[in-house]
N, C-alpha and C positions, 0 to 999 in steps of 0.2 A: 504494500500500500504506500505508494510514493506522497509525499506531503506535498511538493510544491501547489496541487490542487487547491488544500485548504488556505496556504498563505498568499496566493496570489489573492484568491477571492477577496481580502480584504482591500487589495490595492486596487483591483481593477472594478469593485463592486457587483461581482457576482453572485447570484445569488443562489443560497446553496440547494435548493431544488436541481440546479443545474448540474451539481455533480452527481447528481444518480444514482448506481449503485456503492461508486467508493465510499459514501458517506455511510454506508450501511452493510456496509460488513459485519458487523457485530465483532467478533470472537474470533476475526479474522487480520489477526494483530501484526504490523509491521516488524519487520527483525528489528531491535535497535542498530542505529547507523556504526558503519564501520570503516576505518582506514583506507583510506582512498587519495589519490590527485585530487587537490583542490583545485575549483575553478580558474586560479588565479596563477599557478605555476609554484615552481619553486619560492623560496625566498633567496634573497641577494646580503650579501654581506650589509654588517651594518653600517647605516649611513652617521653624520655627525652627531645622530641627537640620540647613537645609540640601540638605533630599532630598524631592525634585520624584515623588510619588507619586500613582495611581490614585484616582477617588472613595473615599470611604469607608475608605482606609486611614489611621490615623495610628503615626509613629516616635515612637521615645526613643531617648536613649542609654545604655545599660547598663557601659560603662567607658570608660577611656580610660588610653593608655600612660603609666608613671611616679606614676598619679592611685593612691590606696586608691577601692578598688571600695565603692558606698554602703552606711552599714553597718557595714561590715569594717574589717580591718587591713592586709588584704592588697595589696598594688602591684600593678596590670595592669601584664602585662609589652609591650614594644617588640613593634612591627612585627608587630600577629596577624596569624595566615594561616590555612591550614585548620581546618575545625571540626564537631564534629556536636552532634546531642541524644541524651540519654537518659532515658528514663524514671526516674523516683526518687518511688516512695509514688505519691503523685497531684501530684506537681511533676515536674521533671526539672532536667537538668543540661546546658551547654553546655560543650563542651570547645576550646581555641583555641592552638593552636601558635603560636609564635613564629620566625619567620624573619630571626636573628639571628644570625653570626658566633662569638659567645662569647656562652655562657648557654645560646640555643637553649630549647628544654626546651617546656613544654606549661601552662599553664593552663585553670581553671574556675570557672565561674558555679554558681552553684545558685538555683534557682525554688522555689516554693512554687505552689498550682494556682489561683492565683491573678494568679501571673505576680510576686510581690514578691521583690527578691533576698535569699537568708535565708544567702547564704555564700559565700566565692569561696578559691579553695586552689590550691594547685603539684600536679601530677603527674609532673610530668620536668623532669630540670633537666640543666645540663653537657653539652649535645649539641648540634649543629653545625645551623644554618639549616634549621629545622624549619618543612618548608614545608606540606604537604597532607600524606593519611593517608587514612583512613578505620576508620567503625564495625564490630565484626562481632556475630556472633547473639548471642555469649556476655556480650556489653555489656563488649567491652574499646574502647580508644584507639589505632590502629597511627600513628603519626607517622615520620612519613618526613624524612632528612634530603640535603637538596638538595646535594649536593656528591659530587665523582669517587668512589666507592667509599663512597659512606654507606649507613649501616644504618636500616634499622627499626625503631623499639623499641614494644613492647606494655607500652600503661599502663591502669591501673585508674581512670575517671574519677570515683571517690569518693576518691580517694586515699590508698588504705585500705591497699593494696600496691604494693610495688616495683616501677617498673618493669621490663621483662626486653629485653637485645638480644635482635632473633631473625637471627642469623647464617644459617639457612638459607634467609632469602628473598632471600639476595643482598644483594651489593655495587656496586652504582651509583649514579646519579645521580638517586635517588628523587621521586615527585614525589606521586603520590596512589595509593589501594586500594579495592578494592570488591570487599564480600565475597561468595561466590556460596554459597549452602547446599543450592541442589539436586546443583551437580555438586562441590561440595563444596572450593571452589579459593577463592584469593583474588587476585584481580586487580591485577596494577601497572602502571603508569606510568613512563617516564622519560625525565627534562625537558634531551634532546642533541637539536640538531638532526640527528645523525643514529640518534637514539634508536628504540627497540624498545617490546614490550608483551610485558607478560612474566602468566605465571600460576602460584601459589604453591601445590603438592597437598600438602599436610598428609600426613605418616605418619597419623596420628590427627587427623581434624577434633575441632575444639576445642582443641588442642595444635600451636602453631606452634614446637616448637622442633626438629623435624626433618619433612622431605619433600623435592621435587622440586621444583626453579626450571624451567621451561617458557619459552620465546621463540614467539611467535607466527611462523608461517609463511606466504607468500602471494606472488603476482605482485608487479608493479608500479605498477598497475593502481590505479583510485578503487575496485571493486569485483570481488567474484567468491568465492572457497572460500579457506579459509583452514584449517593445521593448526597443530599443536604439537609443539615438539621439544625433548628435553632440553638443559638448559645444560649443558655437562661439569665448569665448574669455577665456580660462583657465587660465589667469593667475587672473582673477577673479575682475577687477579692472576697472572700477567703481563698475559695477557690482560683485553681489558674484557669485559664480558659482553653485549656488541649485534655484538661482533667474532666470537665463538665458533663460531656456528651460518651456515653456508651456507642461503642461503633465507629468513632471516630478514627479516621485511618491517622497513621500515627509515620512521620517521614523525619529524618535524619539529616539534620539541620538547613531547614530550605532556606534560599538565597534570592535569586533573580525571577525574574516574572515577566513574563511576555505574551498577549495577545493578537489572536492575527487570525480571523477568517472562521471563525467559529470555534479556533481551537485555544486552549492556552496553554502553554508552555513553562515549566518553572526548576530552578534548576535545587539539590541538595546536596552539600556540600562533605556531609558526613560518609558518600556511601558513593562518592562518583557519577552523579543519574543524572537525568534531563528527563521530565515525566511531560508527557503529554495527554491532555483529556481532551476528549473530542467531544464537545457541548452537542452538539446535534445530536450523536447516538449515545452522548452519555456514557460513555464509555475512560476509560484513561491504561495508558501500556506507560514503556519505557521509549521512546526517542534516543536515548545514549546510558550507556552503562559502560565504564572503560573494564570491568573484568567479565565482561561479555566481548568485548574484540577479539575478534579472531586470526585476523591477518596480521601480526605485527603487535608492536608496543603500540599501545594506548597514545594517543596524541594528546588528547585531552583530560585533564586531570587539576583536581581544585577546581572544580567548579563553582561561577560564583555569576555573577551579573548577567546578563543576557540582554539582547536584542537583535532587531528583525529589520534587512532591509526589501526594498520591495522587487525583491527578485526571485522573494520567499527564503533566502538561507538565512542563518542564526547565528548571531556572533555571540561569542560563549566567553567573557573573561576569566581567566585563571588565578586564583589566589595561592601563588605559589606554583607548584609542577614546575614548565620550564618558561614560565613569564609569557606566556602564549596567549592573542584573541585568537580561538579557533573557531573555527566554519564548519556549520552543521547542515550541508544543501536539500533542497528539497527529495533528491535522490538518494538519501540515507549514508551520503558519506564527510566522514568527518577529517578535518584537514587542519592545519595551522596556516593561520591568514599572516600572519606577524608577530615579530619575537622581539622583545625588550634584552637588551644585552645587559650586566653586571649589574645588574638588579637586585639581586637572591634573596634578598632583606625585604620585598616589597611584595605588592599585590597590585594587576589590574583592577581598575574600577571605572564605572560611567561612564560603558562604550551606549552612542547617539548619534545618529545620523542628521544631518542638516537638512533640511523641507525637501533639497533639489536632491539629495542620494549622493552626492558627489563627497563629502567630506564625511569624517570616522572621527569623533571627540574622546577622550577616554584619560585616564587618568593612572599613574604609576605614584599610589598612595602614599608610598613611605619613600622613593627616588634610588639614590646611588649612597643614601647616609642610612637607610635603615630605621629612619623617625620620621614622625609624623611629620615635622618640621620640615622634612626634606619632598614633600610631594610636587611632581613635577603632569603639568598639564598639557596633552599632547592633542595635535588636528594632523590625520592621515586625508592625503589627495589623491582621489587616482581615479583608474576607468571602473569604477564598480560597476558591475552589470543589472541593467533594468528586467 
């Protein structure tokens, strides 16, 4: 069962009537992806900024922690982690949390369509190891904070408005989101090993300040049916909220979150996986397991971040392994897109693509020192394929 079907659908707006019988296989589960040629060719020695890239691609670096961003006034802040783009005029804006003890909080870039930085600003501040998150339709910032009982907060990445807790998506151990607009929920993440997946129903889509917390339901199982059950008490206290619900399927410390075409995609970091549910049939398998490859050593390993260009493949940040974004294609093969040289002390975070697909944002947390201190903020260019 080839995926590129499902993730195109969402870019090109197809609708899933149209895929027929793939949508309904049931029981008829895709192999997890396996070592393969990436789309993109070898990689090439590293260039100046340290990262070992594809033909035809070249990096910059766009900030760096403690440094004022070029330009500006402003100080990138420690330790980036999660991040997205958004559209602004005909530039856009990258957004980039920080996973930071004290401060916490959220920073931003601003592009010109050109690609020159024309502005860099705070969005959140005062909050607690502000790891992943995610974009939603209405062009907010949700930043999630990594810690027993953290919140969510929804920020404005022009930083025009305040940000807002949103107390009713729960209290845990937050980690990433991913917005769904056909069934109208927002998807979460969270980073315990014996952590849950949980989904956020809005009283009112476009208004996250009240609705239902959801815990994913299911076997024990790599694959098969999966349901939803309410949380009784999300703010997680006395109780935690992965303890609440009997049946609650139970995943080994999730990470990343990505939506695309009816499917969502999210990654956990405890056990090697990339899980795949397929909302149509309700269904969910494995997409990637590295001690399921067969052909070779495992390319991918530390799984952590994730996202989707619109050509349907999946860039998979690495925490640790060998400093790799790898590529997950719609054809089930998994490859190394690009490689960070003397790094070892660091982790990828907050790979995002620009409105037009042309640039690759992403961030090497801890840099060439090993501290937070040292995070260094990077834009890959090149011929990504549509």
């Amino acid at each position: 069962m080839e995926r590129r079907t499902f993730l195109r659908g969402a870019v090109i707006g197809t609708s899933a009537a149209a895929f027929g019988g793939t949508l309904m296989r049931g029981a008829a589960y895709a192999a997890p992806a396996q070592n393969g040629p990436g789309p993109y060719g070898a990689l090439g020695s590293a260039d100046a900024n340290g990262l070992q890239l594809p033909s035809g691609f070249t990096s910059r670096v766009v900030a760096r922690s403690g440094q004022a961003v070029s330009g500006t006034s402003y100080t990138w802040h420690n330790a980036p982690d999660g991040g997205a783009c958004f559209a602004d005029g005909t530039g856009w804006i990258y957004v980039s949390n920080s996973e930071v003890s004290t401060g916490g909080g959220a920073g931003a870039l601003r592009f010109d369509s050109s690609g020159a930085i024309t502005g860099a600003h705070r969005i959140l501040s005062n909050t607690r190891n502000n790891c992943a998150g995610g974009a939603t339709p209405w062009n907010t910032w949700l930043s999630c904070e990594e810690v027993s009982r953290g919140y969510v907060y929804e920020t404005d990445p022009w930083g025009a408005k305040p940000a807002v807790r949103r107390d009713a998506m729960g209290l845990f151990k937050h980690e990433a989101a991913a917005a769904d607009p056909v069934r109208k929920v927002v998807y979460l993440t969270e980073d315990e090993s014996d952590g849950c997946f949980y989904r956020f129903v809005p009283t009112t889509w476009g208004d996250l300040s009240a609705g239902t917390l959801q815990v994913l339901t299911a076997g024990t199982g790599t694959s098969g049916s999966f349901g939803w059950a309410n949380v009784p008490d999300p703010d997680g206290s006395p109780t935690y909220t992965r303890d609440q619900v009997s049946g609650a399927k139970i995943f080994n410390g999730g990470e990343g979150c990505h939506y695309a075409g009816d499917n969502v995609w999210f990654t956990t970091k405890g056990d090697n996986r990339v899980w795949q549910l397929n909302l149509t049939a309700g269904t969910y398998e494995l997409a990637y397991d590295d001690s399921l490859v067969t052909n070779g050593a495992a390319p991918l390993t530390g799984v952590d971040n994730v996202t989707g260009s619109s050509s349907g493949d999946l860039f998979i940040a690495e925490d640790g392994g060998n400093m790799e974004i790898c590529i997950i294609t719609p054809d089930d093969v998994v490859a190394p897109f690009l490689r960070i040289t003397g790094q070892t002390g660091s982790e990828i975070t907050g790979p995002a693509f620009s409105p037009d697909g042309t640039r690759l944002y992403f961030s090497s947390q801890r840099g060439t020192t090993g501290s937070s201190s040292g995070g260094i903020t990077y834009e890959v260019t090149g011929p990504f394929r549509a």
